[in-house]
C-alpha positions as CSV (number, residue, x, y, z in Angstrom):
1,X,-29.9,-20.7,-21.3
2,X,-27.7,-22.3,-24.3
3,X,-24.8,-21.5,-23.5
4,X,-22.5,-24.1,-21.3
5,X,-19.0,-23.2,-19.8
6,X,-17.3,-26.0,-17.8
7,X,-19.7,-27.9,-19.0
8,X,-22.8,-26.5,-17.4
9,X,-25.4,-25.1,-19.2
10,X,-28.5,-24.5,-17.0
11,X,-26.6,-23.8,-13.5
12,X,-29.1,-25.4,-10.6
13,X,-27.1,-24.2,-7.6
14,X,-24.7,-21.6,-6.3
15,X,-21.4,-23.5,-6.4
16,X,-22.9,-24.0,-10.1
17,X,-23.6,-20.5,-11.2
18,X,-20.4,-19.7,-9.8
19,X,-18.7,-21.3,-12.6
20,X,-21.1,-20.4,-15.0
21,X,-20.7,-17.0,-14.2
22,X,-16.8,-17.3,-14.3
23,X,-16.8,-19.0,-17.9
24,X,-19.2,-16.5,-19.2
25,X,-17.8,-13.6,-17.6
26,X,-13.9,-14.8,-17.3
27,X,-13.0,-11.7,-19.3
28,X,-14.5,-8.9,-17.1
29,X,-13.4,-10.3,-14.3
30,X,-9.5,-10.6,-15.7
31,X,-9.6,-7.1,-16.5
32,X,-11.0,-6.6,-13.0
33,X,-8.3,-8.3,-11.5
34,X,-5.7,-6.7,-13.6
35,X,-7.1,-2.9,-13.2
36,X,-7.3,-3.8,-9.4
37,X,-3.6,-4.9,-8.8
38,X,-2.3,-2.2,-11.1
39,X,-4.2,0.9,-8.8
40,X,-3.1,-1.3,-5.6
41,X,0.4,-1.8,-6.9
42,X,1.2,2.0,-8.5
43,X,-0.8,3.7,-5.3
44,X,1.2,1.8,-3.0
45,X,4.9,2.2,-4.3
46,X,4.0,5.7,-4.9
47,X,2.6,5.7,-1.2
48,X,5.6,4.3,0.2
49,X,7.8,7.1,-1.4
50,X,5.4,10.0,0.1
51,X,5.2,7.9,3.6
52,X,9.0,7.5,3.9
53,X,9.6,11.7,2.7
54,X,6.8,12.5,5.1
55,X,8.4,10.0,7.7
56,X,11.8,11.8,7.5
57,X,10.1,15.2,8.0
58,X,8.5,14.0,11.1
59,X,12.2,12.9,12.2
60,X,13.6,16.0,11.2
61,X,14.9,17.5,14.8
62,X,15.8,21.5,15.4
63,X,18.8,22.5,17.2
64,X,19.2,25.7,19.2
65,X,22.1,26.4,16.9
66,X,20.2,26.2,13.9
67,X,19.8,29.2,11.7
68,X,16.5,30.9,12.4
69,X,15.3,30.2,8.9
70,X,15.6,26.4,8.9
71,X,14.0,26.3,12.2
72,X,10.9,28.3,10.4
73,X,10.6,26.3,7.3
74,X,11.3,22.7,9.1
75,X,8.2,23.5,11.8
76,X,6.1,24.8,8.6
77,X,7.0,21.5,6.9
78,X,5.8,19.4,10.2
79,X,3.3,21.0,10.5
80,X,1.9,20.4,7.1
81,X,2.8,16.4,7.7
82,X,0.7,16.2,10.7
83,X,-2.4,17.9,8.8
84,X,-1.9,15.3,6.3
85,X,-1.1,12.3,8.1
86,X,-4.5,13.4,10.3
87,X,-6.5,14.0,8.0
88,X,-6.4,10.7,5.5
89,X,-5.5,8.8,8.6
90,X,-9.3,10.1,10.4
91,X,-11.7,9.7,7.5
92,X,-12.6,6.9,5.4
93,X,-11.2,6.1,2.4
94,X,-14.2,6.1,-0.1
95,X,-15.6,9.4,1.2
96,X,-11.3,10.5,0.1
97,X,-12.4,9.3,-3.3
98,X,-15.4,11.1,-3.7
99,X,-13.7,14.2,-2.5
100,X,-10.6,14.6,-4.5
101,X,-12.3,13.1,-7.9
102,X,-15.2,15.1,-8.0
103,X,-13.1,18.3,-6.0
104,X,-10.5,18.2,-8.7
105,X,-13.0,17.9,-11.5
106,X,-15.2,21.0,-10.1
107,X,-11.5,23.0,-10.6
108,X,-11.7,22.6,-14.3
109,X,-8.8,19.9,-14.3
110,X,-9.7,16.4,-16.4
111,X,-9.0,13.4,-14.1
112,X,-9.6,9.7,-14.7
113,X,-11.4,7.5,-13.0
114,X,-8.5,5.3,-12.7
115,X,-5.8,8.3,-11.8
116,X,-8.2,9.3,-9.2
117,X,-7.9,5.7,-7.8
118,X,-4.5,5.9,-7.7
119,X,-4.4,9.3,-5.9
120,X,-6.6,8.3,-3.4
121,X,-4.6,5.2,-2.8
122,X,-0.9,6.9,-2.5
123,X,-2.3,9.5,-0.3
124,X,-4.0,7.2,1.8
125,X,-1.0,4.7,1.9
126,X,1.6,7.9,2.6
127,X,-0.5,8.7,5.8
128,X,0.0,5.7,7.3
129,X,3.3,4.6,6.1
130,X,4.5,8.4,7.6
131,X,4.3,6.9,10.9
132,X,5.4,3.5,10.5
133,X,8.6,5.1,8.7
134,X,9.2,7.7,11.7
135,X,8.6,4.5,14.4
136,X,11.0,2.5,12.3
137,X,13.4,5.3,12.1
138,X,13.3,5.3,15.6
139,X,13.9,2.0,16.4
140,X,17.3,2.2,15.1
141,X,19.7,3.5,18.0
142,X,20.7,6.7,18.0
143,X,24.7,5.8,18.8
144,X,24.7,4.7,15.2
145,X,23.7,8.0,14.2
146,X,26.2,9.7,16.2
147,X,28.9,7.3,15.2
148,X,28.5,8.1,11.2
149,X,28.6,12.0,12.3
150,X,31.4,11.4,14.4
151,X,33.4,9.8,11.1
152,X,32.4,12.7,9.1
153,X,29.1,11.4,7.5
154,X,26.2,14.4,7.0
155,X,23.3,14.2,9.0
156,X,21.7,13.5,5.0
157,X,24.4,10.3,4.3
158,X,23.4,9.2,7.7
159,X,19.7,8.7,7.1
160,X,20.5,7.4,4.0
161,X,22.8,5.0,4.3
162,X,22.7,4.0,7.6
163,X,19.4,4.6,9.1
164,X,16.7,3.7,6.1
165,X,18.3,0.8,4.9
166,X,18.0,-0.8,8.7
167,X,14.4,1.2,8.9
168,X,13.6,-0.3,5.8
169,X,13.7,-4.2,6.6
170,X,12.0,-3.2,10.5
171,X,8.8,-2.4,8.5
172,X,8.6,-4.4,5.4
173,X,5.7,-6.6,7.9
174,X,4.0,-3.0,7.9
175,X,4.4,-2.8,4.4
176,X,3.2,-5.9,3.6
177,X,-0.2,-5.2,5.4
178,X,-0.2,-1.9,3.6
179,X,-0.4,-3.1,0.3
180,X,-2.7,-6.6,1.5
181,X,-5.3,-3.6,2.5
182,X,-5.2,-1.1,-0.6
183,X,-5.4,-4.5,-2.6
184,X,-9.2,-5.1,-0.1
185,X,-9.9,-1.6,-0.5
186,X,-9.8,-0.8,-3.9
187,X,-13.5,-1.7,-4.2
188,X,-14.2,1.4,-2.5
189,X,-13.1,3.0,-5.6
190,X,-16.5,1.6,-7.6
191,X,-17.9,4.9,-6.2
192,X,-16.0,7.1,-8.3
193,X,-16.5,4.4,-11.4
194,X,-13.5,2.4,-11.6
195,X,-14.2,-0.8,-13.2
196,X,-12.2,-2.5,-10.8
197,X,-12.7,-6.4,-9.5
198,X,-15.7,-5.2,-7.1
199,X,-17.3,-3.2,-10.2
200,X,-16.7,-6.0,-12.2
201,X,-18.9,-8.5,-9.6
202,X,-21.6,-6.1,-9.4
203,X,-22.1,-5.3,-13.4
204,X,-22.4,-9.7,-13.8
205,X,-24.0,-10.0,-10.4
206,X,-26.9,-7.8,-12.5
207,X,-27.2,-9.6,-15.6
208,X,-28.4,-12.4,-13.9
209,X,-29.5,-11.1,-10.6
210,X,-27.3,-13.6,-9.3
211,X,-25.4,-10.9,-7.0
212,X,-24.5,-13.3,-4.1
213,X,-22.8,-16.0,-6.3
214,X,-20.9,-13.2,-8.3
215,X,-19.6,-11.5,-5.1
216,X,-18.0,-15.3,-4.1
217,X,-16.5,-15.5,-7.2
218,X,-14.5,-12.2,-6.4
219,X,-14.1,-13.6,-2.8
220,X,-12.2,-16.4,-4.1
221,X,-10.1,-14.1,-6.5
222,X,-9.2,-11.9,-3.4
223,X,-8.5,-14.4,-1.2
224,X,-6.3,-16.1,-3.7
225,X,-4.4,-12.9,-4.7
226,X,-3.7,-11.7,-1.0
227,X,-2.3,-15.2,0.1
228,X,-0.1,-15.3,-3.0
229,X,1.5,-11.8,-1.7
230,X,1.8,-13.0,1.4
231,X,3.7,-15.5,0.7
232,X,5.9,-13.7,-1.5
233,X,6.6,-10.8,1.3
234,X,7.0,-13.8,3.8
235,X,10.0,-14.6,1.5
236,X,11.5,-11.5,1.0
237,X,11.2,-10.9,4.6
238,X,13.2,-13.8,5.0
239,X,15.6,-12.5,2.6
240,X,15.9,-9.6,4.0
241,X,16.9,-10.8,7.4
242,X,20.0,-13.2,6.5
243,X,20.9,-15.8,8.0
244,X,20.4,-17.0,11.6
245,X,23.7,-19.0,12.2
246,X,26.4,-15.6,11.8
247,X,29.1,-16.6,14.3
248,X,31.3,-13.7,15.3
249,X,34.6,-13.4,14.3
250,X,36.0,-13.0,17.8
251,X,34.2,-16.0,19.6
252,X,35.2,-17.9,16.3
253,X,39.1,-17.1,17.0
254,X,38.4,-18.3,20.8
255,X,37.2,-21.4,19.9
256,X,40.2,-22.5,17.8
């Protein structure tokens, strides 16, 4: 062939042409890697801000004594949640893609590739995170709620301050899978030409019809990246929960 990376110049076997391929192609599959964890990372943060508003509608409960046009528009707006939240939650992902990059483009309106990817991804994240934020919402007792209104706290300052924060930490696990998946399932998005990590495998996988060993190099990447990020959400998790050895104030007193 001529050229040697690693030291190899005529690979023999697969373990071979798999670092042949990765010397030659180290660049492409970089910008792979990089373009991959950017849509993951943007569609996911984004996704977790539409999951946690669309989490908060679902919470949203209507009094009796209500005004009549706040019970209207809150039903309208759960109503629109539950659409949503069915719809991206009941049909795959890459048929999502295909739909809202070539449905926006047929309304006139220039899209990306790449913005489409990330669209896709926060809409798709937001449906599921809706109901992981409304189950962690309602994990937190309700007397906490109804000691915050009792010392004069708005039902708003409530859920933010007392109820999200606690909501928060009971589904960073959730979260963590969230983002472990959209980091997978971004080479869904090769459909709609996104020279992501999987698009990247396939375009070296064809120059040397060598498809299998270029798909295991991307294995290896993905594996890699998704036990870093485990790791690192492990830790925060952690973090997150404090310490294990709080002693309370009163049994401390009764043991001096």
């Amino acid at each position: 062939m001529g050229d040697s990376y690693f030291g190899i110049t005529d690979p023999g076997n697969s373990l071979e042409w798999m670092v042949f391929l990765t010397g030659k192609y180290f660049g492409m599959f970089l910008e792979g890697t990089i373009l991959t964890l950017y849509i993951a990372v943007a569609g996911t943060l984004l996704g977790f801000v539409l999951g946690y508003l669309v989490g908060i509608i679902q919470d949203i409960r209507i009094n009796q004594g209500d005004f009549f046009i706040k019970k209207i528009v809150v039903r309208i707006l759960k109503i629109i949640a539950s659409v949503y939240v069915e719809i991206f939650r009941d049909t795959p992902m890459i048929v999502q893609a295909m739909i809202i990059y070539y449905g926006i483009r047929q309304l006139g309106v220039s899209m990306t590739p790449v913005v489409a990817g990330i669209l896709v991804t926060m809409l798709n994240t937001g449906a599921y995170m809706a109901e992981t934020v409304r189950g962690g919402i309602g994990s937190i007792d309700m007397g906490q709620r109804e000691g915050a209104w009792a010392m004069g706290m708005s039902p708003l300052k409530t859920m933010l301050y007392i109820v999200l924060p606690q909501a928060f930490r009971n589904i960073i696990p959730e979260m963590t899978n969230t983002f472990l998946t959209n980091l997978k399932m971004t080479s869904v998005l090769n459909v709609i030409a996104v020279q992501e990590l999987f698009m990247a495998a396939k375009t070296v996988g064809g120059n040397y019809y060598k498809y299998f060993e270029s798909y295991m190099v991307i294995a290896v990447v993905y594996f890699v990246l998704c036990f870093v990020f485990n790791k690192l959400f492990g830790i925060l998790e952690k973090k997150l929960k404090g310490k294990n050895d709080y002693v309370l104030a009163v049994e401390y007193m009764d043991n001096q």
